[in-house]
MARTOR-885589 format. One record per atom (N, C-alpha, C): residue in one letter; x, y, z. Coordinates in steps of 0.05 Angstrom, whole numbers, padded with zeros to 5 digits, always signed. Example, Ala and Ser with C-alpha at 12.3 -4.5 7.8 and 13.67 -1.06 7.14 Angstrom:
A+00264-00114+00156 A+00246-00090+00156 A+00264-00066+00156 S+00257-00045+00142 S+00273-00021+00143 S+00258+00001+00157 
This chain:
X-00267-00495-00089 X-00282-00471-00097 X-00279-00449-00076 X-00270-00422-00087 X-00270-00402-00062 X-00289-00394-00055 X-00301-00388-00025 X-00320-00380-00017 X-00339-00354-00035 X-00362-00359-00028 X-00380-00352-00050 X-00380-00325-00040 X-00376-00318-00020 X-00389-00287-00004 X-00353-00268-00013 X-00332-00280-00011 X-00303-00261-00013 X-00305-00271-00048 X-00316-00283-00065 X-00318-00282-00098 X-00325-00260-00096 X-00358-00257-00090 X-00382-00228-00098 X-00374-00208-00092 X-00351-00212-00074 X-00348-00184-00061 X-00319-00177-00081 X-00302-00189-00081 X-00283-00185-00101 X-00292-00173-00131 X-00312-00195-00145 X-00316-00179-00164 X-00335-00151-00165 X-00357-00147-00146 X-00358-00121-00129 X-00335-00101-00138 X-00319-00108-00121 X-00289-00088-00120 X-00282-00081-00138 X-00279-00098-00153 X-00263-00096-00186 X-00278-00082-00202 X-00303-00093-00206 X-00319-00077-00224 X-00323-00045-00209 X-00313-00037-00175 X-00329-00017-00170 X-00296-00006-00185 X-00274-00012-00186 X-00249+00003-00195 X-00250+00005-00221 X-00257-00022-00237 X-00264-00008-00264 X-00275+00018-00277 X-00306+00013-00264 X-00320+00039-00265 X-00302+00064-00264 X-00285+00062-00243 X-00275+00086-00238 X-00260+00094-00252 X-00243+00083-00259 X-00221+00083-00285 X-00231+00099-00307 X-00260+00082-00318 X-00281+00087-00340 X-00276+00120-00341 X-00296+00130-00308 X-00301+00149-00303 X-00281+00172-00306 X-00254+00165-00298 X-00227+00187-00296 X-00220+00182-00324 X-00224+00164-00345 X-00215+00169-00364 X-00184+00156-00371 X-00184+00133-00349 X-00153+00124-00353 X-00156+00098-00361 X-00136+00083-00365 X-00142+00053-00381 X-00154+00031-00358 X-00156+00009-00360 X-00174-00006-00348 X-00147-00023-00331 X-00123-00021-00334 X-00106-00038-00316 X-00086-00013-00314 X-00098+00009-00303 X-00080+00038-00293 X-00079+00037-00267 X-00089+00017-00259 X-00095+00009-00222 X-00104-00015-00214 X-00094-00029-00195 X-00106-00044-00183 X-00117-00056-00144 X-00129-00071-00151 X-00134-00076-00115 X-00109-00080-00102 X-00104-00070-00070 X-00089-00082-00050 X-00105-00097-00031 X-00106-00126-00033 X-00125-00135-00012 X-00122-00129+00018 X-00137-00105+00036 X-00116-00115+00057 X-00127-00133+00078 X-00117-00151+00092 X-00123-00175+00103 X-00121-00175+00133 X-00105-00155+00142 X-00107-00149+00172 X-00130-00157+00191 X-00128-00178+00208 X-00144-00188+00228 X-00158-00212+00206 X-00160-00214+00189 X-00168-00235+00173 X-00164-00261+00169 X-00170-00286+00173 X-00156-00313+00175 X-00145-00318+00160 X-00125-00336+00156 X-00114-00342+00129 X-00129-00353+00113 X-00154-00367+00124 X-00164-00379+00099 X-00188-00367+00091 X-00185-00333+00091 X-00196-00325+00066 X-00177-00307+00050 X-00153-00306+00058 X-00136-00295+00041 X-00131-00328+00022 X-00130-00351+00035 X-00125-00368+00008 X-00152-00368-00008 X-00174-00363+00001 X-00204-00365-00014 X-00197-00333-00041 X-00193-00306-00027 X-00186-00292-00049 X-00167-00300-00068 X-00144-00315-00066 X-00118-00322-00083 X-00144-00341-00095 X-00151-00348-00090 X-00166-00374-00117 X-00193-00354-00133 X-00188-00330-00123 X-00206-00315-00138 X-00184-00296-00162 X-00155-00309-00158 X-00136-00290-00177 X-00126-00267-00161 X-00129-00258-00141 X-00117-00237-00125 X-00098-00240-00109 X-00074-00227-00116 X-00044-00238-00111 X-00036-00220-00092 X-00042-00199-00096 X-00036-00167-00073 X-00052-00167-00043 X-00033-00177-00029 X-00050-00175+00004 X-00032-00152+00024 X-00042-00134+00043 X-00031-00118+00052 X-00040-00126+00083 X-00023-00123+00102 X-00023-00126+00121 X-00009-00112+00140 X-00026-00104+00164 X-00015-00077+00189 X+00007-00086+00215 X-00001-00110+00214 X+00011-00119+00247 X+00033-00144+00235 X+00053-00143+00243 X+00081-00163+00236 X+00069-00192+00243 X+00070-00190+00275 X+00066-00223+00281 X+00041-00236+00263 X+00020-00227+00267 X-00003-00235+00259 X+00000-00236+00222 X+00011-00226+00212 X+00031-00230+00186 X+00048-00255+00181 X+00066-00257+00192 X+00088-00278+00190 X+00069-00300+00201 X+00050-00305+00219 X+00037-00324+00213 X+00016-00335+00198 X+00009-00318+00180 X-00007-00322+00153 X+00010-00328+00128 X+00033-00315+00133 X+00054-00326+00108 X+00064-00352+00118 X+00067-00367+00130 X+00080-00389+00149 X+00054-00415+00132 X+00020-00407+00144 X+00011-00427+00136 X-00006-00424+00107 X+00004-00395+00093 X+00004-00402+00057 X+00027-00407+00047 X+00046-00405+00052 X+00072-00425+00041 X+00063-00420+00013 X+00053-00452+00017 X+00053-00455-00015 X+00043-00438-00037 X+00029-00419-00024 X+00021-00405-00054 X+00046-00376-00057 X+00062-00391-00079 X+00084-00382-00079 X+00089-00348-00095 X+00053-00343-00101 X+00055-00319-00125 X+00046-00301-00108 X+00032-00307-00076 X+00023-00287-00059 X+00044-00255-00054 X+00032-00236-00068 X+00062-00209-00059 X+00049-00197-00030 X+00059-00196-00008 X+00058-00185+00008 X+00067-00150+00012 X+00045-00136+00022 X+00048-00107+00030 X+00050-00109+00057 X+00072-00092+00062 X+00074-00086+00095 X+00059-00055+00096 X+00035-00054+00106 X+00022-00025+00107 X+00023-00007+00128 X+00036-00016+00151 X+00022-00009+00178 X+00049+00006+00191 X+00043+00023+00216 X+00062+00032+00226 X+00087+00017+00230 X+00108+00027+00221 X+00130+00007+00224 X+00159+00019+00247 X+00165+00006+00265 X+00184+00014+00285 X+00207+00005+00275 X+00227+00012+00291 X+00254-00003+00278 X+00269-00028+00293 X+00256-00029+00318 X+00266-00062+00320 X+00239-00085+00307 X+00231-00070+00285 X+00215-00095+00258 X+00221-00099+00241 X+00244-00085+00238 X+00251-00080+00212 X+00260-00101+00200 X+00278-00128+00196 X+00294-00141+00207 X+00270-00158+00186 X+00247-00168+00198 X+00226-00186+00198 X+00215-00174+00173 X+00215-00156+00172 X+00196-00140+00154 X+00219-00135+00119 X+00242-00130+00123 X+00259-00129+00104 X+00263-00176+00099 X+00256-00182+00103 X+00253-00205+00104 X+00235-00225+00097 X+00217-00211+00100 X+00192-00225+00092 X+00165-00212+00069 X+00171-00180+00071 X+00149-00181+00047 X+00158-00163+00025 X+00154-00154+00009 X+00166-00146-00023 X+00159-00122-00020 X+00133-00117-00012 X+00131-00070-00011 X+00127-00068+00017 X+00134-00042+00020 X+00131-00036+00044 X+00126+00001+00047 X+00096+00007+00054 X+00083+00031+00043 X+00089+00047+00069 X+00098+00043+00086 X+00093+00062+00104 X+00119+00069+00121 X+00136+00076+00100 X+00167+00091+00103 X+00166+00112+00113 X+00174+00122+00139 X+00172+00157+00141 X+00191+00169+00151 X+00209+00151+00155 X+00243+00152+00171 X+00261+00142+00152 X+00288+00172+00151 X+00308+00158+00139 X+00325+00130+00158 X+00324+00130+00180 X+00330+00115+00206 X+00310+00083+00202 X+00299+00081+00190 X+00280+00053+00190 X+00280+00047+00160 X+00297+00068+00142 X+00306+00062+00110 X+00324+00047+00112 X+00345+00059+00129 X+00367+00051+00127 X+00377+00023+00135 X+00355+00019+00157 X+00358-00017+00168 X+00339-00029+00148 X+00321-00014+00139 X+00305-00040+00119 X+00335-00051+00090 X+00337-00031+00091 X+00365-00040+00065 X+00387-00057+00074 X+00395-00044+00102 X+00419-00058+00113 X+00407-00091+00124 X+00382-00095+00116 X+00370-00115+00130 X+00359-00138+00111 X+00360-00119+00085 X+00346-00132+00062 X+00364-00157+00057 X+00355-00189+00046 X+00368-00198+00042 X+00375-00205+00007 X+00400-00211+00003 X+00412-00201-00019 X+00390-00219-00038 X+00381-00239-00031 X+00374-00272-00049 X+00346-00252-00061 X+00329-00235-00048 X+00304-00222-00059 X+00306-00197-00072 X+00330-00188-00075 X+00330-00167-00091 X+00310-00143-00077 X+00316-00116-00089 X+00308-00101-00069 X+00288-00100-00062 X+00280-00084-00036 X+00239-00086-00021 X+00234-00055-00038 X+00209-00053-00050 X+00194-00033-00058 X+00191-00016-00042 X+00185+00006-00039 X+00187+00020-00019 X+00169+00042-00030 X+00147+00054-00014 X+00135+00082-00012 X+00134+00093+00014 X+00134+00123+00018 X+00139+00133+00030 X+00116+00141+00038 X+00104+00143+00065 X+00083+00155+00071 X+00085+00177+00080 X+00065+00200+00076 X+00063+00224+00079 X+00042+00234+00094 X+00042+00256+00106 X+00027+00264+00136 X+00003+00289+00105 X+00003+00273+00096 X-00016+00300+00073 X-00041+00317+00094 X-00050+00309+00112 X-00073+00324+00112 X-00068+00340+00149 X-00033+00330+00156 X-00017+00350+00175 X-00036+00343+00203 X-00039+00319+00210 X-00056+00298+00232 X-00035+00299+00250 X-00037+00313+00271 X-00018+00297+00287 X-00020+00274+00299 X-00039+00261+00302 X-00045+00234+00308 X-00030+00215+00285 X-00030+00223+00266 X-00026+00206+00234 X+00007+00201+00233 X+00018+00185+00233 X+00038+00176+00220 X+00048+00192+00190 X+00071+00186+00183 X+00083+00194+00155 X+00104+00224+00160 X+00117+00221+00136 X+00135+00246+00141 X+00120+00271+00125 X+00134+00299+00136 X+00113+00316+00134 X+00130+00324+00109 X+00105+00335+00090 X+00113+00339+00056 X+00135+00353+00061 X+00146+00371+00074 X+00168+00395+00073 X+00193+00387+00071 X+00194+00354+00095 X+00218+00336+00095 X+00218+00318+00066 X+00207+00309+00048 X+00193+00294+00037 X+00226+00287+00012 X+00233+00311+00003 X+00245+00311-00018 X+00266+00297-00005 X+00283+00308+00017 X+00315+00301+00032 X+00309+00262+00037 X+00283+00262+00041 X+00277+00229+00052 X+00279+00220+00017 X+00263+00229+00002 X+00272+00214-00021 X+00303+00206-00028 X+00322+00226-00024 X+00344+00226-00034 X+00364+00212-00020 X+00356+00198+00006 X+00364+00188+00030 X+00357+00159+00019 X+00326+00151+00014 X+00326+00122+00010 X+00331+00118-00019 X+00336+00134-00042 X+00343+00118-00075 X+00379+00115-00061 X+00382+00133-00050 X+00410+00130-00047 X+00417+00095-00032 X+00396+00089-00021 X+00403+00061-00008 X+00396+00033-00024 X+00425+00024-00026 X+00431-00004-00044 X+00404-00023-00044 X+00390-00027-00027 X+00376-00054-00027 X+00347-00042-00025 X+00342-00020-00031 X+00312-00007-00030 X+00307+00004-00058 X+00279+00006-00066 X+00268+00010-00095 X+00252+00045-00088 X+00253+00057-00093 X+00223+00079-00091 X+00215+00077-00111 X+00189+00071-00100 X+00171+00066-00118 X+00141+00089-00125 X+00139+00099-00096 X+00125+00120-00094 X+00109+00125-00066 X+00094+00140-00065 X+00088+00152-00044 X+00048+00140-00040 X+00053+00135-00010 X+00027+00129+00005 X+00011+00149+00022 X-00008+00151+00029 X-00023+00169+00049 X-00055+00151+00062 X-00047+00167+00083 X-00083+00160+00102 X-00089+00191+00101 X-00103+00202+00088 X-00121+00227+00089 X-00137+00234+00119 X-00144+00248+00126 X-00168+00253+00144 X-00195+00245+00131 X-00207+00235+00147 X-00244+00230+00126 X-00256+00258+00115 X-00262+00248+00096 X-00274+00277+00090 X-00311+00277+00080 X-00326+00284+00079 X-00348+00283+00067 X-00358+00283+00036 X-00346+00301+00029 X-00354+00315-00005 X-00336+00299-00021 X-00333+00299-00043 X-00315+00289-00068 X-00294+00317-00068 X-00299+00336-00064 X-00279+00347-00064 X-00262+00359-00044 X-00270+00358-00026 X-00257+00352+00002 X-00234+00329+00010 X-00243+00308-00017 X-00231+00278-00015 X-00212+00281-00028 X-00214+00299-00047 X-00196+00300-00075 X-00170+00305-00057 X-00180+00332-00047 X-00155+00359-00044 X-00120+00345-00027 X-00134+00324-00015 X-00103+00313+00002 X-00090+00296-00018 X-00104+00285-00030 X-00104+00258-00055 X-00080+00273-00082 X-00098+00298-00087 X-00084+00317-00109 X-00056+00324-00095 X-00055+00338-00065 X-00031+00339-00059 X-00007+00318-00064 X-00018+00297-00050 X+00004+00268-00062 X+00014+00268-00089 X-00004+00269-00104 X+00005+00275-00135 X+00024+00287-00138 X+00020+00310-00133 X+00045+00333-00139 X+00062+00329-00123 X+00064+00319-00105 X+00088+00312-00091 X+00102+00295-00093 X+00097+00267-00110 X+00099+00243-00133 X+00110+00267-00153 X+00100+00267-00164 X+00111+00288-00199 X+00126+00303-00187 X+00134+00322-00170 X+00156+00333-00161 X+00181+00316-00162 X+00180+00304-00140 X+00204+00283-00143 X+00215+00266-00174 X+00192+00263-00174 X+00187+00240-00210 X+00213+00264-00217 X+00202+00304-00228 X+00229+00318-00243 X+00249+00316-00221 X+00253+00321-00190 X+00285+00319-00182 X+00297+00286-00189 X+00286+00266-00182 X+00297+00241-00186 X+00288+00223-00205 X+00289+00231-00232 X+00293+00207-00250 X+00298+00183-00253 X+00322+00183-00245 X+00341+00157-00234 X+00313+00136-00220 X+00298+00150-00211 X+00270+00132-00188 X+00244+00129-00209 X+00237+00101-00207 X+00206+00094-00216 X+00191+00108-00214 X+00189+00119-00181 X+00166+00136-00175 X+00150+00133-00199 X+00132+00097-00195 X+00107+00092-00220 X+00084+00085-00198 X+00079+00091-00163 X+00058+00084-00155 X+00049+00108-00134 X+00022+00104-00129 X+00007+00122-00112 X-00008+00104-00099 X+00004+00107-00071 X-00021+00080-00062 X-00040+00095-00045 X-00062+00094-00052 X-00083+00122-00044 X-00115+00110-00041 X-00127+00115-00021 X-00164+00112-00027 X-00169+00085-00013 X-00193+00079-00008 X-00198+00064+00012 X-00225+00060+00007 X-00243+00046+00012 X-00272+00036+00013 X-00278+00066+00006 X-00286+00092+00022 X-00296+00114+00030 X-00279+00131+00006 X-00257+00130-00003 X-00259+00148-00023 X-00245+00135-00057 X-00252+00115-00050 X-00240+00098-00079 X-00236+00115-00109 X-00270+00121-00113 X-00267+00144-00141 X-00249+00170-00139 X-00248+00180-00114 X-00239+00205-00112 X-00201+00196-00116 X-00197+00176-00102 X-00171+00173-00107 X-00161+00159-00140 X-00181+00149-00150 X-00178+00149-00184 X-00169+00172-00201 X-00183+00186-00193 X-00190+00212-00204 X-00166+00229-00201 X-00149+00222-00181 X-00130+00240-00171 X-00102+00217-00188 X-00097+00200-00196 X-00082+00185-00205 X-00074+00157-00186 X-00087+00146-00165 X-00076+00118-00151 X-00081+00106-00166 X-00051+00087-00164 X-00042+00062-00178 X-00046+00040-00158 X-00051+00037-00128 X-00059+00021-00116 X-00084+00031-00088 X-00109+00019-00096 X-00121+00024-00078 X-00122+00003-00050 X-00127+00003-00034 X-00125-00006-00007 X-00151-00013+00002 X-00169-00038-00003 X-00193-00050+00004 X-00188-00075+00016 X-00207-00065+00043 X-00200-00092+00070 X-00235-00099+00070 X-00249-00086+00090 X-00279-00095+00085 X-00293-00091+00067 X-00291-00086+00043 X-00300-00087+00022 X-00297-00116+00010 X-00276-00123+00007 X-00271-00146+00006 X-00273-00175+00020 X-00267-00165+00055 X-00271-00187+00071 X-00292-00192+00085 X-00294-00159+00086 X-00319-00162+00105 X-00316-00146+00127 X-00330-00143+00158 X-00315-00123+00170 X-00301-00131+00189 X-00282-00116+00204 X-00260-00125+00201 X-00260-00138+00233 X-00249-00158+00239 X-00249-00177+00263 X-00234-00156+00290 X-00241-00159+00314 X-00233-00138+00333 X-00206-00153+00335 X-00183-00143+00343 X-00160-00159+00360 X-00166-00166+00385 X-00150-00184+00393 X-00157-00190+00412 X-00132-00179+00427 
């Protein structure tokens, strides 16, 4: 039986994304959870899988590859690589998990493909974007955005799939919107230059702005303590 406290909170989650859906007016499977699991033991990422939740996202490599090592067996687990990614990881990372959201170099495209192995068919790929112009923040800045698209469809062993963001916090609903809406159009932009590309995801919103990123069109939201709880310090 999975633990009783990551059940309540899961269906919590679900029902709080439903709602939202309700609310924006889009269908009821127009989105779903990314569990993310970072600092989390493995055994409540196997307690959520027995709750039906297959999508786990994770920030730090090592502490990754050893959570996939001792779930093995649950062979339907899809792994998200979310987190800042360098290029001597790449290697590990084109290797081991199926999306990978936080693309912001044609230089760390190019080894994820040249790295990808042929037997998994290509890694998903979104691009993260500096939407709210942080210099602290990771992602490529919208201006570069289009030339990086045309850089990674062009690479054999990579999918685009679509575009990711970390916003600045904001207070209001519409404060929350305004970075969220930018992604959009910068998704549908590309969507008319490159056809040829899925560009079918927005991975957007977080505990703090979940509805607001509904509202704006995410196809994957990104819930860690909501789900697990809060979140364990590193050591």
């Amino acid at each position: 039986m999975p633990d009783v406290q990551v059940r309540e909170s899961l269906q919590r989650a679900r029902q709080r994304l439903a709602d939202a859906l309700e609310s924006a007016g889009r269908p009821a499977d127009d989105a779903s959870l990314l569990a993310v699991s970072k600092t989390k033991p493995a055994a409540l990422i196997r307690e959520a899988h027995a709750c039906r939740q297959r999508d786990f996202g994770e920030n730090y490599l090592q502490e990754a590859l050893d959570k996939q090592a001792e779930l093995a067996d649950l062979t339907d687990i899809v792994w998200h690589f979310i987190g800042p990614l360098q290029s001597n990881k790449t290697r590990a990372v084109a290797e081991h998990f199926a999306w990978v959201h936080s693309v912001d170099r044609a230089k760390v495209a190019r080894r994820l493909s040249e790295q990808r192995p042929a037997t998994l068919g290509p890694l998903n790929v979104c691009l993260q974007v500096n939407v709210s112009g942080e210099a602290s923040k990771s992602g490529a800045d919208p201006d570069d955005l289009d030339a990086l698209a045309a850089e990674v469809i062009a690479l054999p062993n990579l999918r685009l799939r679509g575009l990711m963001a970390i916003p600045a916090p904001a207070t209001s609903m519409a404060e929350q919107r305004r970075p969220l809406a930018r992604l959009r159009q910068l998704r549908d932009d590309l969507r008319q230059h490159y056809p040829q590309a899925p560009l079918d995801t927005l991975s957007m919103g977080m505990s703090d702005d979940l509805e607001a990123a509904i509202l704006e069109g995410a196809t994957l939201v990104r819930l860690g303590t909501a789900i697990f709880g809060a979140r364990t310090p590193r050591a």
